[in-house]
VOGU-3710 file (C-alpha; in Angstrom, 3 decimals, decimal comma):
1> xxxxxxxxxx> 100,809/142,111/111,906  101,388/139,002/114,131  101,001/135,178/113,587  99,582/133,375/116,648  100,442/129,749/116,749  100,617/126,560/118,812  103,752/125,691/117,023  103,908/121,594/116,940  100,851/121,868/114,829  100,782/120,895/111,472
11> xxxxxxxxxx> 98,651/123,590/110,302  101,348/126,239/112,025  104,440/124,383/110,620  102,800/124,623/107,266  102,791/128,680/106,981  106,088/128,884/108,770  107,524/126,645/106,149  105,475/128,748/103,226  106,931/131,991/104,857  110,294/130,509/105,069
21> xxxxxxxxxx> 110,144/129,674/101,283  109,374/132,956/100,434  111,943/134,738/102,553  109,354/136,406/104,389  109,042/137,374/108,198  106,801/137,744/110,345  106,134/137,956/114,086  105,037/135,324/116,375  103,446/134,675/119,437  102,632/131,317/120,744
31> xxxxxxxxxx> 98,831/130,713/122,010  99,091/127,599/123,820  99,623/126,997/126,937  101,329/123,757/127,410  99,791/121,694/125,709  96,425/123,209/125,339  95,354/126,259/123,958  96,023/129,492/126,268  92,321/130,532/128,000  93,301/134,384/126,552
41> xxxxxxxxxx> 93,973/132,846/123,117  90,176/131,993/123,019  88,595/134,788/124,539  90,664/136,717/121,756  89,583/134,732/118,582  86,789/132,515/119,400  87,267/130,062/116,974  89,994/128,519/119,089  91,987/127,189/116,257  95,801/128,205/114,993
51> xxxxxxxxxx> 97,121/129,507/113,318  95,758/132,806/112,944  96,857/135,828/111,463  95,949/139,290/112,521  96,781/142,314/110,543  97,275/145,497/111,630  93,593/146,545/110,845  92,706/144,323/113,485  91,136/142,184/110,486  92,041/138,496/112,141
61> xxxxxxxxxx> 92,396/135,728/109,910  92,332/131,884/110,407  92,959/128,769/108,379  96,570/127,547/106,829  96,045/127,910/103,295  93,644/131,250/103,557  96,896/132,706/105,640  99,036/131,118/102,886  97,248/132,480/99,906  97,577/136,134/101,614
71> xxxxxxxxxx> 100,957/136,030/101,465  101,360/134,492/97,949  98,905/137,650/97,083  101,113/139,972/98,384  104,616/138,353/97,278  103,943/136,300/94,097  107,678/135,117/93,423  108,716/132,844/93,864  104,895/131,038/92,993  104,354/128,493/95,886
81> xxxxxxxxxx> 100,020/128,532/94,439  100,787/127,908/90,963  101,266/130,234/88,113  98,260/130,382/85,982  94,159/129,293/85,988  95,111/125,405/85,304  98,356/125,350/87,580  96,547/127,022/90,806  93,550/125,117/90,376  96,145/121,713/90,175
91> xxxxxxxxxx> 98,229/123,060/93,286  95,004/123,362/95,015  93,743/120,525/93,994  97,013/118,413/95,511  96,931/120,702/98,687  93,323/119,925/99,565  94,019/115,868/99,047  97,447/115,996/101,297  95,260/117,575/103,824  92,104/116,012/103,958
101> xxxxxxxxxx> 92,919/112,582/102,914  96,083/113,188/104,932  96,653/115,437/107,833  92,353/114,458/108,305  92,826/110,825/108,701  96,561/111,087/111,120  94,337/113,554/113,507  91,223/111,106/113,423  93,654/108,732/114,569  95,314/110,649/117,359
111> xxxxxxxxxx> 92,925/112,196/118,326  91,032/109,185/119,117  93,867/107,444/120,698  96,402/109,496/122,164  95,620/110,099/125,981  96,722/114,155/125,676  93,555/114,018/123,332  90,957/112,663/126,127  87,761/114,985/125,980  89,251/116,622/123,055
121> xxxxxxxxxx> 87,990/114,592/120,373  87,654/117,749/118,395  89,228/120,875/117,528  88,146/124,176/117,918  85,758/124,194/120,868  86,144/123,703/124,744  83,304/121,672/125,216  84,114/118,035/126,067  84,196/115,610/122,858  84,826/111,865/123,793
131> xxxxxxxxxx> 87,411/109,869/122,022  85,529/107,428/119,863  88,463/104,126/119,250  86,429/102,639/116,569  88,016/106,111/114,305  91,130/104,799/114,986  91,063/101,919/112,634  89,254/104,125/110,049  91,770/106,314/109,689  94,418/104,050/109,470
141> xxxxxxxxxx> 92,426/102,466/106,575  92,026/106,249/105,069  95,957/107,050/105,438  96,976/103,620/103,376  94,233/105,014/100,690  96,363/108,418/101,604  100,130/106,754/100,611  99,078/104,765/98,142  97,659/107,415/96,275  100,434/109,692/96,845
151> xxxxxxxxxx> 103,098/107,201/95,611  100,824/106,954/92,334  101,487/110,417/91,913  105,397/110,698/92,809  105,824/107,924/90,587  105,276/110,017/87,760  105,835/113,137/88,622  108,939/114,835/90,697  106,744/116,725/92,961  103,061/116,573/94,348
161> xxxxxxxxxx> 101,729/118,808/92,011  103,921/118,241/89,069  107,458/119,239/88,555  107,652/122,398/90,699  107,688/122,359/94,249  104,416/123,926/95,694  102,303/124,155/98,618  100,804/121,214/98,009  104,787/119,958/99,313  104,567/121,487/102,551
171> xxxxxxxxxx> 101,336/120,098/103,198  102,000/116,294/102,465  105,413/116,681/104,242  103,843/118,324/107,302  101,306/115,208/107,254  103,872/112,794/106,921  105,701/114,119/109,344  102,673/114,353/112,075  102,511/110,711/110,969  106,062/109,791/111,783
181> xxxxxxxxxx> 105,702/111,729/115,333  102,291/109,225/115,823  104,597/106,098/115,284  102,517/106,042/111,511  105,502/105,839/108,812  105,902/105,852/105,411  105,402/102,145/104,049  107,897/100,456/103,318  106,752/99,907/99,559  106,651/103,533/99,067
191> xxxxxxxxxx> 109,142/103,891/97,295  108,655/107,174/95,537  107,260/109,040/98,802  110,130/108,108/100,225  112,583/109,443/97,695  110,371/112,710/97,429  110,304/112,707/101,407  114,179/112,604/101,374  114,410/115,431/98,681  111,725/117,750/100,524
201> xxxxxxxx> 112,351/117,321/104,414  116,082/118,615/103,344  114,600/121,802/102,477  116,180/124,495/105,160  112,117/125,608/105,304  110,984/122,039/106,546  113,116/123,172/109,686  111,488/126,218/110,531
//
């Protein structure tokens, strides 16, 4: 089994944190090169996207939260998915907003702005895809909608998902924290993101 990865990614610090939290280990290989994706990296998986996990049946699989949900199959304690029908489907629920009202609207923006990102307005292929600035300001609008959602939320609840911490943690913090590395902080009137940010990000696994 090995883990290929272009480690500053979100999606890559997301299972190393979720492997972290379980106290699980697991090989790894980096698949960029620089800052692009290694030319053998996509002649091996096609898809061109990390992380991705191959197991020893050669079986390769992509996609965070499909790699993430493998493991939580295999070691279910301590419960990062939730614990029954309503709790997973909650935890899932949380996850998918963090990441696609989230993660989504920081990588619209930098994508579309950052000059390491020319031609590579999208992931996943090698084709050229032109930046396209008038995203930018979208997804700025999309990450306020993002915060002030999420501050909704921590105001009433100690976690994303509730009162445990979850997956759903890892991903907000990992999109926060691609944020805050794109000059895009927490607001200032966010209060409650910030105190959950403070709790969260002094996890030992948001270091790994």
């Amino acid at each position: 089994m090995k883990l290929y990865q272009f480690a500053a990614t979100p999606s890559c610090r997301k299972v190393r944190m979720f492997l972290h939290e379980k106290g699980l280990t697991v090989p790894m290989i980096d698949a960029n090169d620089g800052m692009a994706l290694a030319d053998w990296y996509g002649a091996l998986y096609p898809h061109r996207m990390t992380p991705m996990l191959e197991l020893d049946d050669g079986t390769q699989l992509g996609e965070s939260v499909a790699i993430c949900r493998y493991f939580d199959t295999l070691h279910p304690d301590p419960s990062l998915m939730g614990t029954d029908a309503k709790d997973r489907a909650v935890v899932e629920m949380w996850e998918r907003r963090a990441y696609l009202e989230g993660t989504a609207a920081i990588e619209e923006i930098f994508r579309n702005s950052h000059p390491m990102c020319v031609g590579h307005g999208l992931p996943g292929t090698a084709d050229r895809v032109d930046q396209i600035p008038a995203l930018v300001d979208r997804g700025r609008a999309r990450l306020q909608r993002f915060y002030n959602k999420i501050e909704r939320q921590l105001s009433e609840h100690r976690y994303v998902a509730g009162e445990r911490f979850s997956i759903a943690d890892i991903t907000t913090l990992v999109s926060i924290d691609f944020g805050r590395w794109s000059q895009l902080d927490i607001p200032v009137a966010c209060v409650n993101v910030r105190r959950w940010y403070s709790d969260v990000a002094s996890r030992p696994s948001a270091a790994a």
